[in-house]
Structure formats: C-alpha cells, structure tokens
C-alpha positions in Angstrom: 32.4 -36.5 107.2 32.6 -40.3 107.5 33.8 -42.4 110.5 37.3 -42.5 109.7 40.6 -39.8 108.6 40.4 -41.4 104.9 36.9 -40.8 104.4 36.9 -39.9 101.0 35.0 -37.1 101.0 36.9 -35.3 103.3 40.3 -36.3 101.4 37.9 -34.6 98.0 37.4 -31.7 99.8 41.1 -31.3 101.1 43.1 -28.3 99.2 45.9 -29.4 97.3 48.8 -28.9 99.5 47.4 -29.6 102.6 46.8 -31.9 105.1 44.3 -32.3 107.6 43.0 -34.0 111.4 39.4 -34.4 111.7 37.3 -35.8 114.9 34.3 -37.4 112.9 31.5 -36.7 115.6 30.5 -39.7 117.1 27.5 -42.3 116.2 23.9 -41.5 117.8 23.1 -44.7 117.2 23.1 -47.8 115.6 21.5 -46.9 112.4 23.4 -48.9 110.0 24.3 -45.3 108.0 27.5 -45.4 106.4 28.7 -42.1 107.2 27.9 -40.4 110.8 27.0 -36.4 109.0 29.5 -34.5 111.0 32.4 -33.7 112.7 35.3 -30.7 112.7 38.4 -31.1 110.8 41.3 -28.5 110.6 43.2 -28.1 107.7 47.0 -26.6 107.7 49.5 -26.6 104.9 51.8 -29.3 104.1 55.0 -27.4 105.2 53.4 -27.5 108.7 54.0 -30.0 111.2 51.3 -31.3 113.1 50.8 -33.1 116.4 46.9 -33.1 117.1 46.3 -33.1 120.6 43.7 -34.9 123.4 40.9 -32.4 124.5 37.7 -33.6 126.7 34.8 -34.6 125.1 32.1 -32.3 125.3 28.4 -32.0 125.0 27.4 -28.9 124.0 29.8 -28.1 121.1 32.6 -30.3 119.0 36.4 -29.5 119.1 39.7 -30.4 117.6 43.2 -29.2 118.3 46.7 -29.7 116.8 49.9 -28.1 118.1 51.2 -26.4 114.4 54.8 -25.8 113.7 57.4 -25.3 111.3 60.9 -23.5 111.9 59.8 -20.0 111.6 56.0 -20.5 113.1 54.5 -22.6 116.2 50.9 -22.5 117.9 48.1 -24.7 119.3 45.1 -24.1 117.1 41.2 -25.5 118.1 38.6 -26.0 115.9 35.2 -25.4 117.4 31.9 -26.1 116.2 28.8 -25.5 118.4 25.4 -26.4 116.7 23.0 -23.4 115.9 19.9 -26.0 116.1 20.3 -25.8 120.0 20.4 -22.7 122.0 22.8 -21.2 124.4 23.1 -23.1 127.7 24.8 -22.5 130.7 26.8 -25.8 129.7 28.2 -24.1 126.8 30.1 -21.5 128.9 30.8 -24.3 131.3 31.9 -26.4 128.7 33.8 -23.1 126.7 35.5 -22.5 130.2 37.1 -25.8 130.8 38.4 -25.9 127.5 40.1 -22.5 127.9 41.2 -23.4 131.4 42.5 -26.8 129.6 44.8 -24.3 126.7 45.9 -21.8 128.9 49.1 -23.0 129.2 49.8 -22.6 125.6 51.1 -18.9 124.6 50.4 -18.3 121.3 47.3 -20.0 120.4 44.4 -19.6 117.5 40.9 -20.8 118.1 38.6 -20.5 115.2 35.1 -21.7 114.3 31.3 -21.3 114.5 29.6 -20.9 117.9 26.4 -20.0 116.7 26.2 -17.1 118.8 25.5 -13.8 117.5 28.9 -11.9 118.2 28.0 -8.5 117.1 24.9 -7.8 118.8 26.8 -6.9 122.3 23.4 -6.8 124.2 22.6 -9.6 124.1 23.5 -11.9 127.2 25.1 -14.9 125.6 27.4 -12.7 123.4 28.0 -10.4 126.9 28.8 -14.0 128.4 31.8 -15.1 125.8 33.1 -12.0 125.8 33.9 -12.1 129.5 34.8 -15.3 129.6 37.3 -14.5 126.7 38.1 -11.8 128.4 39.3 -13.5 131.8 41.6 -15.6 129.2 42.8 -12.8 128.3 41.6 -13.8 124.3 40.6 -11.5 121.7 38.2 -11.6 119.2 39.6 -10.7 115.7 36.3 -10.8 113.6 33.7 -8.2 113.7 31.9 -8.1 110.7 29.1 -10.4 109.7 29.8 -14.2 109.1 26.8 -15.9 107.9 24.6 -15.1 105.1 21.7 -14.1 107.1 24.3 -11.4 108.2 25.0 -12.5 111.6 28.2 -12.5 113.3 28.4 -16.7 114.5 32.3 -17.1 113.3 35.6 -16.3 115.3 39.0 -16.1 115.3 40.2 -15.6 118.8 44.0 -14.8 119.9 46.2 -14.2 122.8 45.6 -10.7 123.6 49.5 -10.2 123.0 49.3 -11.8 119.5 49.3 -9.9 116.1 47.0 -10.1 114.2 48.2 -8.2 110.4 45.1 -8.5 108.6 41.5 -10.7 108.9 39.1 -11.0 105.6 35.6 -12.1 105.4 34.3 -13.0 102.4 31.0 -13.4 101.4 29.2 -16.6 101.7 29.5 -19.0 98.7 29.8 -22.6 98.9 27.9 -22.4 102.8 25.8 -19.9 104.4 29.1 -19.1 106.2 32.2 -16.9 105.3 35.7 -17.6 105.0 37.6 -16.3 107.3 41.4 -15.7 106.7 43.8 -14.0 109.0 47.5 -13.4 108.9 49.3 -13.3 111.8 52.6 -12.1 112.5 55.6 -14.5 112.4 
C-alpha cells in the first residue's frame, strides 16, 4: 500500500463494486521510498455506508475500523493485522485488550484479520491467552480450520457471542499463503 487512499495500487486491487478505508502503516524512516510496504485496508460493498472511525495507535499490531451500515444491516468492523516476523508479547494482549475495552460499547461488531497466532493448537499459551481475553469480551471465534498454507490456524473472524453467524468458508490459499475467509451473518 502507498502513503495515501488513492494509491493506485490499492484502487487496482479494489473489487469492482466496492469501496474501501485503508491506514497505510506509517514511515520507519526517511528513506526516500515511494511507497511505505504496508498497511490494513477493509473493503465493503458500495451499497454500504461507511464512517471509518479513530482507534489508538498501537505497537504491536495495525488496525482499522469503520462503523458499516445500510437500512437493513449496521456494525463496527476492525481490521487487524499483527506481524508473524515478531513473536507474541505481553504488549499484544495489552494492546488486544485496550482495543476491546475501546469497542465494547458497540453491539454487533465483526473483527477480522491475521494475528499470527496459531488458533487451533489450544495448548499453547498465547492461543490459551486470546481465547480468554476474547472470552471476557464475551467474543467468539468463528474460524476453526486452518488459514494459512503451512496449515496453521493465524486468521479470525470474531463476533459478539449473541451474533449469528449462518455460514464461514475457508478457501484454500491462492493469491497469498493465507485463505479467504467469508462469513454470512444474519440480518
């Protein structure tokens, strides 16, 4: 992603009939490079309204959020992307926990992306972690199978408890080493 919401790569890789908010990540340095190599960006459908909103910035993963609507649908929905190059820290669930304390206001809510952390072995401690502190939120996890071509769970789609879920699909990796991920939820 470049510095700016008309990058034009990120308007190439844009579906047709979407739109799209992006928070490029920001600059190192002063390196004279034209593009900064990263960033999250969520992309909704045209016939959605979006409004994104301010989160803290934080250091041990990226994040984006828009409040989504339209007449028949509404939710806050966060973009998360938390590098796999550097491991679990306690400032991770520090950082995960603020933001969560930041949302919880917000009923029906999606939070999707990778967190590098391998969700489906459920021994190990930083999976054991998330899942309480997702738990205290009262959040579910909707995906369970591997994500990642290496087959490792790292991708999520977390919900309100409460919230329906109809269906999630996982295919397999083709353009990245990750999935797509696609859940319906209920209107």
């Amino acid at each position: 992603m470049g510095d700016a919401h008309d990058c034009p790569d990120l308007i190439a890789c844009s579906p047709v009939g979407y739109s799209y908010v992006d928070q490029p990540r920001p600059r190192a340095d002063n390196t004279g490079l034209h593009t900064n190599h990263g960033g999250v960006v969520l992309f909704y459908r045209d016939d959605l309204r979006a409004r994104q909103i301010e989160l803290p910035e934080y250091k041990s993963f990226e994040a984006i959020g828009a409040f989504l609507h339209c007449p028949r649908f509404s939710d806050l929905t966060i973009v998360v992307y938390r590098p796999g190059s550097v491991s679990v820290s306690d400032d991770f669930f520090e950082d995960c926990g603020d933001l969560l304390e930041c949302i919880s206001t917000y009923s029906d809510l999606r939070i999707i992306g990778d967190i590098n952390i391998h969700l489906a072995v459920l021994a190990e401690q930083s999976t054991i972690k998330f899942q309480q502190l997702i738990d205290v939120h009262d959040l579910t996890q909707h995906v369970v199978v591997p994500t990642h071509s290496l087959s490792h769970a790292l991708d999520m789609l977390i919900t309100r408890a409460e919230q329906i879920v109809n269906t999630v699909s996982v295919d397999p990796p083709m353009l990245s080493d990750h999935s797509q991920i696609v859940g319906v939820l209920a209107a």
